[in-house]
C-alpha positions as CSV (number, residue, x, y, z in Angstrom):
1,X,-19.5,-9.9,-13.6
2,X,-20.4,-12.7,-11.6
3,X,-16.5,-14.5,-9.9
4,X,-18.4,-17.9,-11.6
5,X,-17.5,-16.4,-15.1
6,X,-14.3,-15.2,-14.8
7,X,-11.6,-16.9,-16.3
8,X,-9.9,-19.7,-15.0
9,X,-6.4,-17.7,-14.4
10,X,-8.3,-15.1,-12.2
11,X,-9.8,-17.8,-10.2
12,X,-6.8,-19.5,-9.3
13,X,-5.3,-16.4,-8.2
14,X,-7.9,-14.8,-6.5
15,X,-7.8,-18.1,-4.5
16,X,-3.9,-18.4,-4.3
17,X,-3.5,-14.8,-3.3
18,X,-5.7,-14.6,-0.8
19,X,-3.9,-17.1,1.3
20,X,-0.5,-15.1,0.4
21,X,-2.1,-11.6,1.3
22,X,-3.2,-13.2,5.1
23,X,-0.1,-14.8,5.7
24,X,1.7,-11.7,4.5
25,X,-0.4,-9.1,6.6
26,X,0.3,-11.2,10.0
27,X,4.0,-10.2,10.2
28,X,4.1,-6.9,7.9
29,X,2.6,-4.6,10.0
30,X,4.6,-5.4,12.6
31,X,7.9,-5.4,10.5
32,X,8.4,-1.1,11.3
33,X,8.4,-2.1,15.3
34,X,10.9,-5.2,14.7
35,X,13.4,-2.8,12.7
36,X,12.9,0.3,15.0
37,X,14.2,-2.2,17.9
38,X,17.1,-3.7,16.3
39,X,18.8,-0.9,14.6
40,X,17.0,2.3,16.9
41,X,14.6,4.6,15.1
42,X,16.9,6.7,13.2
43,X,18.6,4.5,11.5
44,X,15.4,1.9,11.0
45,X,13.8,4.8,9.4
46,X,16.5,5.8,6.8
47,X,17.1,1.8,5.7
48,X,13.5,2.0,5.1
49,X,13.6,4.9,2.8
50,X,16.6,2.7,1.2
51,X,14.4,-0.1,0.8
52,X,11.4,1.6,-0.8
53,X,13.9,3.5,-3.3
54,X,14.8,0.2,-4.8
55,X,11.3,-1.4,-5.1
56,X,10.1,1.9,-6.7
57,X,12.6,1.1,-9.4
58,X,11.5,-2.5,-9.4
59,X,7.7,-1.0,-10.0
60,X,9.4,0.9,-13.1
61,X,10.6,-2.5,-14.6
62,X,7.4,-4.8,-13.7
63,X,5.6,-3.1,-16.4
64,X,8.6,-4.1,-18.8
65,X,9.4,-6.8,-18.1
66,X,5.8,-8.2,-17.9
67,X,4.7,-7.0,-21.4
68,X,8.7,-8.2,-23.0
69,X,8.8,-11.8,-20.8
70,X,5.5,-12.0,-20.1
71,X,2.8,-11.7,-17.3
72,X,2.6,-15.9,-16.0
73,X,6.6,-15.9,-16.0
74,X,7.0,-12.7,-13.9
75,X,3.8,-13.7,-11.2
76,X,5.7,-16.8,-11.3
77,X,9.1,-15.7,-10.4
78,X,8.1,-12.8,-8.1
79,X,5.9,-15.5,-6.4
80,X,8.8,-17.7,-5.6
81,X,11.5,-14.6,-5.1
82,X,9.2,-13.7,-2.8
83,X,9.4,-16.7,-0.7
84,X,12.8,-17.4,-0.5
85,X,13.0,-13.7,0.6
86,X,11.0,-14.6,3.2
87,X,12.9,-18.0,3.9
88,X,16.2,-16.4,4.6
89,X,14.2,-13.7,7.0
90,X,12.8,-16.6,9.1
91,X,16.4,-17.9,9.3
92,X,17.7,-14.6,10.2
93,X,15.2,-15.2,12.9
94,X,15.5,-18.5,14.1
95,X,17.4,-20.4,17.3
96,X,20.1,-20.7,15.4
97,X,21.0,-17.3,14.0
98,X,19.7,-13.7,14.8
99,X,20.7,-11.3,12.6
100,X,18.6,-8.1,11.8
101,X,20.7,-7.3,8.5
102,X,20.0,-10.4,7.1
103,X,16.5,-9.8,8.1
104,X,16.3,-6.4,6.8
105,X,18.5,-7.2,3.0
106,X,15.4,-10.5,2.8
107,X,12.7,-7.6,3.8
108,X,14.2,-5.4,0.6
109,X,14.6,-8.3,-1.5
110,X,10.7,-9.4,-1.0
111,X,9.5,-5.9,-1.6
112,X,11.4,-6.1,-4.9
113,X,9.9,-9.2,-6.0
114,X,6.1,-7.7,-4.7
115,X,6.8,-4.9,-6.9
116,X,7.5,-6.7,-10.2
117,X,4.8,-9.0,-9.4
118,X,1.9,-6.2,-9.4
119,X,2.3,-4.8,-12.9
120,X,2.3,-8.1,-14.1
121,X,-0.4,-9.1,-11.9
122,X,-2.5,-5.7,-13.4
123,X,-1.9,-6.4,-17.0
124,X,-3.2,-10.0,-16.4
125,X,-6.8,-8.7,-15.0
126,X,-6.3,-6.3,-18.6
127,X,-6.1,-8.8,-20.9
128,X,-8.7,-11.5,-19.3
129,X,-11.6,-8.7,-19.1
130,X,-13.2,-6.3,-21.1
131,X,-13.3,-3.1,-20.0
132,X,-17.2,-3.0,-18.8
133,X,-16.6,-5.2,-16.5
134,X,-12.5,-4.4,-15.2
135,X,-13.5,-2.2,-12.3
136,X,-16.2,-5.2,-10.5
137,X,-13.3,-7.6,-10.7
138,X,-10.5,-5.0,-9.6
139,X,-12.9,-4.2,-6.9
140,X,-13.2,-8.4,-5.8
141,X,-9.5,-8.4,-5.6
142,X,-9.5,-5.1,-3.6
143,X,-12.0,-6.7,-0.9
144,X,-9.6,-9.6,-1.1
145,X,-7.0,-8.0,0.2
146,X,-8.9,-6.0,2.9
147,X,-10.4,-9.1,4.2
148,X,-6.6,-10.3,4.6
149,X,-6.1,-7.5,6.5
150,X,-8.7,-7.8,9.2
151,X,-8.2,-11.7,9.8
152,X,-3.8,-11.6,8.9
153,X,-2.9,-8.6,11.6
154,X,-5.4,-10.2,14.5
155,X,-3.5,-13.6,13.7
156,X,-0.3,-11.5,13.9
157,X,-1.1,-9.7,17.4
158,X,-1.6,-13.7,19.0
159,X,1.6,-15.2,17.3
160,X,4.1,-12.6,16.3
161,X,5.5,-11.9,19.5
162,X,6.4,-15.0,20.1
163,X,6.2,-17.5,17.3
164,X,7.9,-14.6,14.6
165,X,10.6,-17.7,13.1
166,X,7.1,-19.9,12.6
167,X,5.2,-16.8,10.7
168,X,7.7,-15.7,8.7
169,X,8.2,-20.1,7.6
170,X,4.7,-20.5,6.7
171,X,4.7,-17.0,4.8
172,X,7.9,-18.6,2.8
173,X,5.8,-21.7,2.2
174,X,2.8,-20.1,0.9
175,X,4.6,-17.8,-1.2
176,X,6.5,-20.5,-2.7
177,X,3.1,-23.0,-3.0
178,X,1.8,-19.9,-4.8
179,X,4.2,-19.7,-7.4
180,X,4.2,-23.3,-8.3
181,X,-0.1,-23.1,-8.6
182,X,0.4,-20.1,-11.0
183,X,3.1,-22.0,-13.0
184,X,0.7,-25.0,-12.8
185,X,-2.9,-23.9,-13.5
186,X,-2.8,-20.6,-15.3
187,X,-1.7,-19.6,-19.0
188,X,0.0,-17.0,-20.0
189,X,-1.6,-13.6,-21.1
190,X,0.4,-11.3,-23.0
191,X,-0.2,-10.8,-26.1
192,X,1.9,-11.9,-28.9
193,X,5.2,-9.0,-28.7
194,X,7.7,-9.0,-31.5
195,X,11.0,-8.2,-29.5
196,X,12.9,-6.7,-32.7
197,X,10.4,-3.8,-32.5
198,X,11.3,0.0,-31.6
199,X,9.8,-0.9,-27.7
200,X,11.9,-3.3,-26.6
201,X,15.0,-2.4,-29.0
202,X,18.0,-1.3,-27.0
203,X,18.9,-1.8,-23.3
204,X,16.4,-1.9,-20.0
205,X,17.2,1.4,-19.3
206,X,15.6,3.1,-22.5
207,X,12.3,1.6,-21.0
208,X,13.2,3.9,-17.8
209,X,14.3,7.3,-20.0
210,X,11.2,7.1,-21.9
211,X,9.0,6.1,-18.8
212,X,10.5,9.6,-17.0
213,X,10.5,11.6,-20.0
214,X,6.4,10.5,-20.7
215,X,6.3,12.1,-17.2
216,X,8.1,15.0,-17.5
217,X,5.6,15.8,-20.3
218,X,2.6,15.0,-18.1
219,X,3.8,17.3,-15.2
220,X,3.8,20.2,-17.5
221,X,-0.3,19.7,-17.0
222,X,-0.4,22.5,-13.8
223,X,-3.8,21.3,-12.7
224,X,-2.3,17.6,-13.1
225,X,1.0,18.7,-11.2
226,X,-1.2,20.1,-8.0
227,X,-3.0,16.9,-8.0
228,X,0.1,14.9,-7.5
229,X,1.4,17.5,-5.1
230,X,-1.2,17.4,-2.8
231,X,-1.6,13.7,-2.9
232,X,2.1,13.3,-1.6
233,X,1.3,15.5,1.1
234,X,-1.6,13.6,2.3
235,X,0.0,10.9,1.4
236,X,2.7,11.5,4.2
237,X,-0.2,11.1,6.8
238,X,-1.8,7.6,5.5
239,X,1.3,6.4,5.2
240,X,2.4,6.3,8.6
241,X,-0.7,3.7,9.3
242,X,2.4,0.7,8.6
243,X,5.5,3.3,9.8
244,X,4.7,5.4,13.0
245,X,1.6,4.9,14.0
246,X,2.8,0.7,15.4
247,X,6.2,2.2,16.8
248,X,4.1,4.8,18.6
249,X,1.6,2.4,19.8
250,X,3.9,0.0,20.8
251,X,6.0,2.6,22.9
252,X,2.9,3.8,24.5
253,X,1.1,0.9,25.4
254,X,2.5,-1.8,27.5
255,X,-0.1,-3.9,28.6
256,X,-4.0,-2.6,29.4
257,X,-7.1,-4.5,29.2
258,X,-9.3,-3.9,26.5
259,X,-11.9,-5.7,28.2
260,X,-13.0,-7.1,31.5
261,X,-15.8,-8.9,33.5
262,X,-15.5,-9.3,37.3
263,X,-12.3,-10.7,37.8
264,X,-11.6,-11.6,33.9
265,X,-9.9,-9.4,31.7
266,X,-8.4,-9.7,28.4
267,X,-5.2,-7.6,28.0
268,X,-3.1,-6.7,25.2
269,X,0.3,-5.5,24.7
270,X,1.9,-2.8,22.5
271,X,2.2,-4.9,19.5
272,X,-1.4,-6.7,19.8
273,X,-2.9,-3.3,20.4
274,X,-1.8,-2.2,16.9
275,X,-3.1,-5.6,15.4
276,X,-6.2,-4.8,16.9
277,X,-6.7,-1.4,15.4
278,X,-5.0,-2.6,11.7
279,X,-7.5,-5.3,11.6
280,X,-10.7,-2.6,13.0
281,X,-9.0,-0.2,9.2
282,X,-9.5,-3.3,7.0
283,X,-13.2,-4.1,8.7
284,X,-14.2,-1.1,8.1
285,X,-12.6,-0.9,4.7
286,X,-14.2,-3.9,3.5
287,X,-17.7,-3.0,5.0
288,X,-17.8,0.9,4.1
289,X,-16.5,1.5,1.0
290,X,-19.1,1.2,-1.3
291,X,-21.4,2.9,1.0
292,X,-19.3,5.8,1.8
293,X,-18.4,6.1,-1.8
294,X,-22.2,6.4,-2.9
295,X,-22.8,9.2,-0.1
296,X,-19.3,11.0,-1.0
297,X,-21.3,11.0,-4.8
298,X,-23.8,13.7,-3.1
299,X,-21.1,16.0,-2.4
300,X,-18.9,18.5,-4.9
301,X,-15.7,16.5,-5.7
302,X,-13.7,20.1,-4.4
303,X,-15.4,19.5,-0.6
304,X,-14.4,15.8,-0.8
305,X,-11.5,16.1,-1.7
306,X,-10.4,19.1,0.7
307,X,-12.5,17.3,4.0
308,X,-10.4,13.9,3.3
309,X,-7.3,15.7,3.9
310,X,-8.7,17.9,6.9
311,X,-9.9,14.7,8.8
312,X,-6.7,12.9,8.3
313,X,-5.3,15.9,9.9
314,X,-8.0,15.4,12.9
315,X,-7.4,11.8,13.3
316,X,-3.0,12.0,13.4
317,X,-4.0,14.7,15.9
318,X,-6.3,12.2,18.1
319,X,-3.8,9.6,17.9
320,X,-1.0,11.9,19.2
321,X,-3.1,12.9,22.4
322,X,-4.3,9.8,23.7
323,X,-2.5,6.6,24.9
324,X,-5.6,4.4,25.6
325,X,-6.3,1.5,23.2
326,X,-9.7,2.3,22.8
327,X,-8.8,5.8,21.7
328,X,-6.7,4.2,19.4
329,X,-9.7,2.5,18.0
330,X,-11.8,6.3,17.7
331,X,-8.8,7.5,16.1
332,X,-8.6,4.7,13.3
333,X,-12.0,5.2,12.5
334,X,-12.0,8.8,11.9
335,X,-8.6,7.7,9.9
336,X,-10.6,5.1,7.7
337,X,-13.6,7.7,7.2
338,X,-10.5,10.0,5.7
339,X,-9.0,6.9,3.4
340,X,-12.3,6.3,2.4
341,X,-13.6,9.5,1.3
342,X,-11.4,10.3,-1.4
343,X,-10.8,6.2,-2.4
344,X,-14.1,6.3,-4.9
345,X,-13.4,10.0,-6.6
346,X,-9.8,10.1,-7.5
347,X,-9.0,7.5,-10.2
348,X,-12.7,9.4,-12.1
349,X,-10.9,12.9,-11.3
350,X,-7.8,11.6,-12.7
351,X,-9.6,10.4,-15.9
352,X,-11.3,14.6,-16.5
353,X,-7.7,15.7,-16.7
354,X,-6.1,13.3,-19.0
355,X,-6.7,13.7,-22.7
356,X,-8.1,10.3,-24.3
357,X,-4.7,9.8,-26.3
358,X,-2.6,9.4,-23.3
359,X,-5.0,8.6,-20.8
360,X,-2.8,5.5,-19.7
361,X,0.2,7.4,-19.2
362,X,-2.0,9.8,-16.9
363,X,-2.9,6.6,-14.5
364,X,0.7,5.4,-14.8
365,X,2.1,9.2,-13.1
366,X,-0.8,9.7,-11.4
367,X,1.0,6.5,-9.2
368,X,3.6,8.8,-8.2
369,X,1.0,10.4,-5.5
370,X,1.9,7.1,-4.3
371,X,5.6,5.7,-4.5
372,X,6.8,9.5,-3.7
373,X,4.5,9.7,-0.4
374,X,5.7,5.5,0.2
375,X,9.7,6.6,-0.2
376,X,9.6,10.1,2.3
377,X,7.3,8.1,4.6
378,X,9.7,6.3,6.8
379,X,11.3,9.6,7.9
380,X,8.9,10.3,10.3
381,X,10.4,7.8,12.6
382,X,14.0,9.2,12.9
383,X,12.1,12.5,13.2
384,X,10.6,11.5,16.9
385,X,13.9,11.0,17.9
386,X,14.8,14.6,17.2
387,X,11.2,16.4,17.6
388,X,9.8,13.7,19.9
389,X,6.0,11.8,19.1
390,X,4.0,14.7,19.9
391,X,5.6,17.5,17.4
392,X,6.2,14.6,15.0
393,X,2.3,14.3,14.6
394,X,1.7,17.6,14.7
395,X,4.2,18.0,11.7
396,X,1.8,16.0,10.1
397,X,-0.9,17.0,10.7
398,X,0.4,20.3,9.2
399,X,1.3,18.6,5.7
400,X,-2.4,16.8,5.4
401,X,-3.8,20.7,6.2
402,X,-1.2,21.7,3.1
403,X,-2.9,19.2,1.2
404,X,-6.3,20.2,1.9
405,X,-5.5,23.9,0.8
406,X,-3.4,22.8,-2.6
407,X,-6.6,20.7,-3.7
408,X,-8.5,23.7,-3.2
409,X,-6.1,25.6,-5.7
410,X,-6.0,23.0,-7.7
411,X,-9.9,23.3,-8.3
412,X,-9.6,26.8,-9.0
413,X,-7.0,25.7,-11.7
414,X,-8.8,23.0,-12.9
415,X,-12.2,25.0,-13.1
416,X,-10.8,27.7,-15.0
417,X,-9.5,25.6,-17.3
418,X,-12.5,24.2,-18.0
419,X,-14.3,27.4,-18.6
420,X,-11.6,28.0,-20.8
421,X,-12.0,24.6,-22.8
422,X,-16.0,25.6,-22.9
């Protein structure tokens, strides 16, 4: 499905969030090195943990609240949350008034907001196309966002240092200019929901009982159950790529050159060394996945799976023993080849184990791989404080080799029950 016959509304936002996704990616990445210097690693990394606890309860309620209020009304408000978030970070910023609290309660506040817009977001793309055609457009928005993060982080490594009040105004603004173009030029979605019905009868937190009780049902599924297991371990390791891995650059490198002729030299700092190698993840995202998703095709979904989670274990390795930007570089390659390799095969694997009936509500836990691995995360930075960088890594590298061996068992589980269903 050519983007020339979509509908209007996906236009408009593939347009709109674009410029919100490259504004947003030139101070994010940075965000873990900001609050690891104002409030010390310990402390940054538990507040993070914090933060990611309440916007996995705001992902619980997008999905309500963007089938009960509607999909156009929640982009809409999440859109313009989102920037007034951001407005009252840049002032917690500014020559007038620094004040990391501030900064960090605006930080929470926007992830909120991001994670009631997403559903809502989802359900849109759901209801404009048909199924046939769903996965070309997810994939355009997907690119979208990986372009965003190759030009928004090499952006970030020239300005954030110095021009972080500026950023984080012009990230307000567009967030702000995008929610009034969504309330302007799109319609809403949703279909047609009679509110006196048995779903959306009784209080907000029904919506939450049922939610964790459809799980609780789903995680009975053993094969299922290992899936999600093992993704949270791996999940520990690509997860650091916004938590540890910038603190760790930053603290290593001060300023080298990255290149030189004669007397010339172009040298970075801590902070634009990690923009650097951010940006060289969403390149090569953007460029590879499709092709390293046909080649991963060749190859038993068991090996794929099991390889990803042993070459994430290689690459948090490399990055602990080097200190050179351009070993930074190998190592986020290696890292990518890892992301990559699994990216194609698990939302197909997902779809073998969930019976047709409750498919959706298989995709909706299988997410938990996800906001589980997203809430631990952060406490690898306190844990370098205690264990230091180098057994930190190591730690890691340990729970992506768990994950490697409990996709293997889960295989075996899986392939038995299949020979079993045969």
């Amino acid at each position: 499905m050519k983007i020339r016959d979509w509908d209007p509304n996906l236009k408009v936002r593939l347009v709109g969030e674009a410029m919100m996704n490259i504004t947003y990616w030139m101070f994010f990445p940075f965000l873990t090195i900001y609050f690891a210097d104002e409030f010390g690693k310990n402390k940054a990394g538990l507040l993070l943990v914090f933060s990611q606890a309440f916007s996995v309860l705001a992902n619980l309620m997008g999905g309500y609240c963007a089938d009960r209020f509607g999909r156009k009304r929640m982009m809409v408000i999440s859109s313009i949350g989102q920037g007034l978030s951001f407005l009252s970070f840049a002032i917690a910023n500014s020559p007038w008034l620094h004040s990391p609290w501030i900064g960090f309660i605006s930080f929470a506040v926007a992830g909120v907001f991001g994670s009631i817009y997403w559903p809502a977001s989802q359900a849109m793309v759901v209801d404009l196309v048909n199924e046939k055609n769903r996965s070309s457009v997810f994939a355009i928005f997907y690119t979208s966002i990986n372009i965003a993060v190759v030009i928004g982080p090499i952006l970030g490594a020239i300005f954030y240092v110095e021009h972080r009040f500026q950023m984080l105004l012009v990230a307000a603004a567009v967030c702000m200019l995008l929610g009034f173009i969504l309330a302007k030029w799109i319609r809403e979605t949703a279909p047609f929901q009679n509110k006196t019905t048995k779903e959306f009868d009784g209080k907000w937190y029904y919506f939450i009982q049922n939610q964790l009780r459809d799980y609780s049902l789903i995680i009975k599924d053993r094969t299922f159950l290992l899936f999600i297991i093992a993704g949270v371990l791996a999940g520990q390791t690509f997860m650091q790529l916004d938590l540890l891995i910038p603190v760790y650059i930053k603290d290593v490198v001060k300023n080298q050159s990255l290149f030189s002729l004669g007397d010339w030299s172009f040298t970075v700092s801590g902070a634009q060394a990690f923009g650097i190698v951010l940006a060289e993840n969403g390149f090569l995202v953007a460029l590879l996945t499709v092709l390293v998703t046909k080649w991963m095709d060749h190859f038993h979904e068991r090996n794929v799976f099991v390889l990803s989670s042993v070459v994430y274990a290689i690459s948090i390795i490399l990055f602990s023993l080097t200190h050179w930007v351009w070993g930074f570089m190998i190592a986020m390659a290696i890292f990518t080849f890892a992301e990559l390799m699994g990216a194609g095969l698990q939302q197909s694997f997902v779809s073998k184990l969930a019976p047709e009936h409750i498919r959706g509500q298989y995709f909706a836990a299988a997410s938990l791989r996800f906001t589980i691995s997203r809430t631990i995360a952060p406490l690898s930075i306190p844990l370098t404080v205690s264990l230091g960088y180098g057994w930190t890594f190591f730690v890691l590298s340990v729970l992506a080799l768990l994950s490697a061996g409990t996709y293997w068992i889960m295989f075996y589980s899986f392939n038995r029950r299949s020979a079993k269903g045969s």
